[in-house]
C-alpha positions in Angstrom: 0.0 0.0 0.0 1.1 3.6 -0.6 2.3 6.0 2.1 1.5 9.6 3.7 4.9 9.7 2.4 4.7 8.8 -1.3 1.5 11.2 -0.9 3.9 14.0 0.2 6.7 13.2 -1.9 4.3 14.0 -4.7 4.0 18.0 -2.9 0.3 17.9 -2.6 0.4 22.1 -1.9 -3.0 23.4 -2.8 -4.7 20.2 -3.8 -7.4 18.4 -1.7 -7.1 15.9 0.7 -10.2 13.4 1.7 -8.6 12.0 4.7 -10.9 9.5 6.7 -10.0 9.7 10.5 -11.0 7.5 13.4 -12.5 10.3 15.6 -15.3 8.2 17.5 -14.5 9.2 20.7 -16.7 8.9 24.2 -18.7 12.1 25.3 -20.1 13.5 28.5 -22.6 15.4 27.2 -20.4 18.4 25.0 -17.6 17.3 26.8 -14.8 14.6 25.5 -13.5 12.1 28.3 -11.1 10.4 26.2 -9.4 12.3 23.3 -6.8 9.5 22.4 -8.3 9.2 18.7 -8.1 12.8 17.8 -4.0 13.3 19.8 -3.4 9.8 17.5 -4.5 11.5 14.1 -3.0 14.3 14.6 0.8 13.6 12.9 -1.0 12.8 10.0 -3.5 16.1 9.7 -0.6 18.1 10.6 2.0 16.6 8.0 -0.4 17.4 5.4 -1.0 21.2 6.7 2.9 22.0 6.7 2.8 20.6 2.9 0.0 23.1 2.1 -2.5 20.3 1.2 -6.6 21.2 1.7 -7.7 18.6 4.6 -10.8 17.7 4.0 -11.5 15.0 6.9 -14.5 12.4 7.6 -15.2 11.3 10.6 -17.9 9.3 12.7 -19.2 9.6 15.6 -21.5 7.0 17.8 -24.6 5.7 16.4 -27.2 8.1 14.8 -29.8 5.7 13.2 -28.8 7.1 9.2 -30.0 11.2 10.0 -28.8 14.3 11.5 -28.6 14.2 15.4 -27.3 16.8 17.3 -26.6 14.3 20.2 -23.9 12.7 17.8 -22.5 16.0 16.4 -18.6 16.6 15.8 -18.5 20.2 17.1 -17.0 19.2 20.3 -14.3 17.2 18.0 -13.9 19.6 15.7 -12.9 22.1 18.5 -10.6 19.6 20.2 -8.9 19.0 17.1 -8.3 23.0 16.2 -6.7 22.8 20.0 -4.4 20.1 18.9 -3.8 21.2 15.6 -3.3 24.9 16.7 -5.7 26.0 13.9 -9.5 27.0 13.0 -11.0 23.7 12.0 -14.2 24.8 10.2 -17.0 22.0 11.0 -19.5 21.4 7.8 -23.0 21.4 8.8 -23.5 18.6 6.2 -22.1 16.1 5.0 -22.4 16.7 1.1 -24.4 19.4 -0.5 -24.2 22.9 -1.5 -23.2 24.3 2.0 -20.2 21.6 2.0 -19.5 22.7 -1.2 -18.9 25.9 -0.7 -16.8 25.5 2.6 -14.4 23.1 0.6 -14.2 25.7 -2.3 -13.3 28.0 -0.2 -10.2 26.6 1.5 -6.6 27.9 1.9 -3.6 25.6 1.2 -2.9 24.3 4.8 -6.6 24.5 5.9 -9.0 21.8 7.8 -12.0 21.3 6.9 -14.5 18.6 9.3 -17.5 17.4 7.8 -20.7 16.4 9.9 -20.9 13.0 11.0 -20.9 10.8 7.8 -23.2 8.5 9.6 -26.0 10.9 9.6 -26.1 9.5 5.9 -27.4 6.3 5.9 -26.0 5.1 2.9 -22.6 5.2 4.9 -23.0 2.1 6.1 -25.7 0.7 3.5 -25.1 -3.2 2.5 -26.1 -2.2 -0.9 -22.6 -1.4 -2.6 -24.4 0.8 -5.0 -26.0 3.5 -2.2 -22.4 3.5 -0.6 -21.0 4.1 -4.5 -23.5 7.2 -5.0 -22.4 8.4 -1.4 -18.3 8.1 -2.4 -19.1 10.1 -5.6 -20.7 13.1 -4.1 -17.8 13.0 -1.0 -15.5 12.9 -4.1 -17.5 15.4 -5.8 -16.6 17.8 -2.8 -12.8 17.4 -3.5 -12.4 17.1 -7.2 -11.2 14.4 -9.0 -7.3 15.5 -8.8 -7.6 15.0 -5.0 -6.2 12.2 -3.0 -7.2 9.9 -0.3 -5.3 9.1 2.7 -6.8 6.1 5.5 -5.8 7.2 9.2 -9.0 5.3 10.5 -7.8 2.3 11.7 -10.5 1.6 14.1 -12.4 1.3 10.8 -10.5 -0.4 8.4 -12.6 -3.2 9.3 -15.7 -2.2 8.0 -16.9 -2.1 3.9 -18.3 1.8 4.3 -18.6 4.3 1.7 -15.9 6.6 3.2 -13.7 3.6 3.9 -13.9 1.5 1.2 -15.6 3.3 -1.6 -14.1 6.3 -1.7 -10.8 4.5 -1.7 -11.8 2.9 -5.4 -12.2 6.1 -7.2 -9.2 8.3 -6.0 -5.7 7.7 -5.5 -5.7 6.4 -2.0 -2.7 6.3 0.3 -2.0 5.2 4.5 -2.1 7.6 7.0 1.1 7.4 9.4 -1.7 6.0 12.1 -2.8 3.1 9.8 1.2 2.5 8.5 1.7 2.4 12.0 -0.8 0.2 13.0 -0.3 -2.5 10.3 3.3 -2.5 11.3 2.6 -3.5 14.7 0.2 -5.9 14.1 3.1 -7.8 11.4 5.2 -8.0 14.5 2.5 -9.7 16.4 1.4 -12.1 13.7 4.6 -13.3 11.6 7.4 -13.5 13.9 7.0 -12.1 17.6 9.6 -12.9 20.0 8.7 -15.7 22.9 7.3 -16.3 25.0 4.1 -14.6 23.4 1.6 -13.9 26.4 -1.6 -12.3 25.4 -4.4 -11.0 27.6 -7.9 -11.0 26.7 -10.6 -9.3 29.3 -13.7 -7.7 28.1 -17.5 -9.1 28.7 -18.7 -11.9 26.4 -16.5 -14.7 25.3 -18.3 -14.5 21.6 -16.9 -11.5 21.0 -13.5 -13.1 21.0 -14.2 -16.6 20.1 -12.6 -16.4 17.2 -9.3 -14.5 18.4 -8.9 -16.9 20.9 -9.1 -19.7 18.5 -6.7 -18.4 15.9 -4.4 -17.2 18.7 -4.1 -19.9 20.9 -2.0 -21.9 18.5 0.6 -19.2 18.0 0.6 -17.7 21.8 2.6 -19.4 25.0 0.0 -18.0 27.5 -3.5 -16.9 27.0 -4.8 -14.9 30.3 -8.4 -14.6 30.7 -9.9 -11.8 32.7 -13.2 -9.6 32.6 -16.7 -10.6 32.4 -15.4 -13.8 29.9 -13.6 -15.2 32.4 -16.9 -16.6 34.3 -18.1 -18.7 31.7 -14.7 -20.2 31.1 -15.0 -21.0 34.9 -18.3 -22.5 34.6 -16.9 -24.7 32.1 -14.6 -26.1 34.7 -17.6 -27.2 36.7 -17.3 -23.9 39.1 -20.6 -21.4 40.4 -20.5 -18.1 39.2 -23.7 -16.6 41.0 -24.8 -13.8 39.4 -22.0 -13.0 37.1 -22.1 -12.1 33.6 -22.4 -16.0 31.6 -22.7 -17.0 28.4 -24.4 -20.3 28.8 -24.5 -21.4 24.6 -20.5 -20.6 25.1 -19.8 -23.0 28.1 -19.4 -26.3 25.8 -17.1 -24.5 23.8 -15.3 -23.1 26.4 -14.7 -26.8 28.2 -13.4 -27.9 24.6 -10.6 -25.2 24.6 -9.9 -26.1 27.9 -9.4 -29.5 27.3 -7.7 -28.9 24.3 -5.1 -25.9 25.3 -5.5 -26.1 29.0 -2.1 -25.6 29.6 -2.1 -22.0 27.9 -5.1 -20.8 29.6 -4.7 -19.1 32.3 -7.8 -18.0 34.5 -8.4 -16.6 37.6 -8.1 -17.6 40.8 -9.9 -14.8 43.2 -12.7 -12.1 41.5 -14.4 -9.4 43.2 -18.1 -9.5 43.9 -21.3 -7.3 44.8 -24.4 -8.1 45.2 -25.4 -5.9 42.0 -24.1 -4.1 39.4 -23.2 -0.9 41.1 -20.3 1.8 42.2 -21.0 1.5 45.6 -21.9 -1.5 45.8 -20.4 -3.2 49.1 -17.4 -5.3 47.2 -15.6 -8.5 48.7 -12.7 -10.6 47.3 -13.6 -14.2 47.5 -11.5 -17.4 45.9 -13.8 -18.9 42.3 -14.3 -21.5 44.7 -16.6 -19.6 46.2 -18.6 -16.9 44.6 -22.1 -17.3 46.6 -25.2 -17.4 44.6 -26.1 -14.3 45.2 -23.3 -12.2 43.8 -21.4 -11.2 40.9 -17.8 -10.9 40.2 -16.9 -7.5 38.9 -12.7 -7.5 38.6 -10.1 -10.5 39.1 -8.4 -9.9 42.9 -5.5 -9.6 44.2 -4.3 -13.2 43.8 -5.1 -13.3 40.5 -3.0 -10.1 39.7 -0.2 -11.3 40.8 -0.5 -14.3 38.9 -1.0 -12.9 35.6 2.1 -11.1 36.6 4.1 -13.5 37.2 3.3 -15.1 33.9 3.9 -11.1 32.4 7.0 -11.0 33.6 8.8 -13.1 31.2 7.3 -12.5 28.5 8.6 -10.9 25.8 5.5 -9.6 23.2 2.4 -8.8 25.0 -0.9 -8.8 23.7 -3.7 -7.2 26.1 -7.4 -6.5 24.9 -10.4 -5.6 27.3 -10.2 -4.7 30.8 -10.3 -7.1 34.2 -13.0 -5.8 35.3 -15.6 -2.3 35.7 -12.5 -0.1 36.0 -14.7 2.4 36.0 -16.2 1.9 38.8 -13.2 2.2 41.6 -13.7 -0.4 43.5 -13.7 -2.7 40.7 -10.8 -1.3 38.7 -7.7 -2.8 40.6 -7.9 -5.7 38.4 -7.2 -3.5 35.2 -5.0 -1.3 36.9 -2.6 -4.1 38.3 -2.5 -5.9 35.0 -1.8 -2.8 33.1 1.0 -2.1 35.1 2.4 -5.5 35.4 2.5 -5.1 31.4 3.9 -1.6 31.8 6.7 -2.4 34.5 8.1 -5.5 31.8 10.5 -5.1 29.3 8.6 -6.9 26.5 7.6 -5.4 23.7 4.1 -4.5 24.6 0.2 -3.5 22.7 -2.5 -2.7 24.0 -5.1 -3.2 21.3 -7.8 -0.3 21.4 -11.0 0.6 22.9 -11.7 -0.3 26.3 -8.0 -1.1 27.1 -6.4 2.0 26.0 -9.3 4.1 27.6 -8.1 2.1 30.9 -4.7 2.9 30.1 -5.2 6.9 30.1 -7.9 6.7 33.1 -5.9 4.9 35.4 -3.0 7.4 35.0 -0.8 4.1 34.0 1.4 6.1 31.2 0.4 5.9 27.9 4.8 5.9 27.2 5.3 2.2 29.4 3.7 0.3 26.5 5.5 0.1 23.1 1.7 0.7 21.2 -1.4 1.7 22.2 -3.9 0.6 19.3 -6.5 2.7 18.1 -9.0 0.1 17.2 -10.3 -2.8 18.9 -12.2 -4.5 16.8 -9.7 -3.9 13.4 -7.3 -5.1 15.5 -8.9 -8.7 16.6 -10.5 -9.4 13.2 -6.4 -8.7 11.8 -4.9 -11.2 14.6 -7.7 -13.7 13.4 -6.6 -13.5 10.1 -9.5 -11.8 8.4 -9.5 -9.9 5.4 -9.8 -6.1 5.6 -12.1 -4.1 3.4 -10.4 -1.1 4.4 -6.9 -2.4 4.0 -8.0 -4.2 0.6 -8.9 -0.6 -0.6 -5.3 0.6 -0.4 -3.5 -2.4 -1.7 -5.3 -2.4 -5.0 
């Protein structure tokens, strides 16, 4: 695949850019609680300003049902991203149209342009290829055919959408330093990472990650299971989990992997539990022997931290998706905490793969600089360690 480099090498002064960023970030009302996306798009945004370029940037935001809703707005993103960029960033109030049209006409070399949430369209994420083609022509139709392309949404790469995939078929289409970057990472982990491998997978349902788990537990020397998953891999060894989040169709399947890679699974050994799902929620530590009936485990304990670091601390590629347990909630987030810094106080080369991890990462005050890469997409990432085919990444090979 091409390069923000082979795009700059080409000086792209004046011309338009269509960059599609990953800027889906979590909102408290107006305010943003996690601006990691926006800070990890910035190199690429900014290396196109200093060479003069016209960024015109997509973005999405939550999940409008196909129409305008101010709840799912980019203003707020659009002003964070000014901050970071140290620039105006003019926000569209459409997507496409005659208003977008003339903001994009009237840009300066080194400009940045936001348009409204492409998801207000539904044809963004239409299953019919030829809505999402009649959405990439009039995004194209914004730019001019002589502009580029350029994929810094890696927390998308994973979908087949109009300003992912389609958009990438009728201009010249290059990856952003964040996508480079991400790809890169993700080589290390598949085709040749250094032993032992140890790879932590938290997170609520096991069926999320089935197939991760499947496709990694050949290649990895330890597999340790935290989260909400974690209880229906102990149900599968025979153990009650009271109230705790379990995924009864996935216990069979569970017992299979545990009878067939038991000796790379590592579980649990002490959770957490409340009587209910709830901040202050009175919370105990009690072994997996012994979760009563009548409550549910929250975060692994104490005993199981140290054991999970114990097996950390010789590894030397680490793998960590999803979080131990409510880190939100703070008596529920030592379990995260202790993990991630078990991962951050080793010497091994280190990725934390995207959404809930790296948001636990930054809230936790951990130090996003202890771990070697902090992934900006969950789900791309898992579906590239199981081996799937990416639309998005397709696009920019062709």
């Amino acid at each position: 695949m091409k390069s923000l480099q082979d795009l700059l090498d080409t000086n792209p002064a004046g011309r338009h850019v269509l960059v599609r960023a990953d800027l889906n970030v979590p909102l408290d009302g107006e305010k943003i609680t996690d601006p990691g996306r926006i800070e990890a798009t910035v190199p690429t945004l900014s290396a196109l300003r200093d060479a003069g370029a016209k960024v015109v940037v997509m973005a999405h935001l939550g999940r409008p049902k196909g129409a305008p809703d101010p709840a799912f707005s980019l203003k707020p993103v659009a002003a964070k991203l000014g901050e970071l960029l140290g620039t105006d960033v003019t926000l569209s109030p459409e997507l496409t149209g005659d208003e977008a049209k003339k903001i994009v006409d009237g840009m300066s070399d080194g400009d940045v342009v936001l348009l409204e949430n492409v998801r207000f369209d539904p044809r963004e994420t239409s299953k019919d290829e030829s809505e999402r083609q009649a959405l990439a022509q009039e995004l194209v139709a914004l730019v001019g055919e002589d502009a580029a392309f350029v994929s810094d949404g890696f927390g998308v790469v994973h979908r087949a959408q109009a300003s992912v995939y389609d958009v990438a078929g009728v201009l010249p289409a290059y990856a952003g330093k964040l996508v480079h970057d991400e790809v890169e990472v993700l080589r290390r982990l598949t085709e040749d990472p250094e032993r032992p491998y140890v790879v932590v997978l938290g997170g609520s349902k096991v069926s999320d990650k089935l197939a991760v788990i499947e496709s990694l537990l050949p290649k990895v020397d330890k597999l340790l299971v935290g989260g909400g998953m974690c209880f229906t891999f102990l149900a599968a060894q025979g153990k009650s989990v009271g109230t705790s989040l379990l995924e009864k169709d996935q216990v069979d399947t569970c017992a299979q992997l545990l009878k067939s890679s038991g000796d790379k699974i590592v579980l649990p050994v002490d959770v957490v539990v409340a009587p209910e799902f709830k901040a202050d929620a009175p919370a105990t530590t009690v072994s997996v022997d012994e979760i009563p009936e009548d409550q549910m485990g929250l975060d692994i304990g104490p005993e199981s931290v140290a054991l999970f670091a114990k097996e950390l601390a010789g590894a030397k590629t680490v793998f960590w998706n999803g979080p131990m347990g409510v880190f939100e909630m703070p008596a529920f987030a030592e379990g995260t905490r202790g993990v991630a810094s078990a991962i951050a106080d080793g010497s091994a080369y280190s990725v934390v793969g995207g959404g809930d991890s790296a948001a636990a990462v930054r809230a936790l005050d951990v130090g996003e600089d202890n771990f070697s890469h902090i992934s900006t997409g969950g789900g791309a990432s898992l579906e590239y360690l199981e081996g799937k085919e990416l639309p998005g990444l397709k696009a920019l090979e062709a």
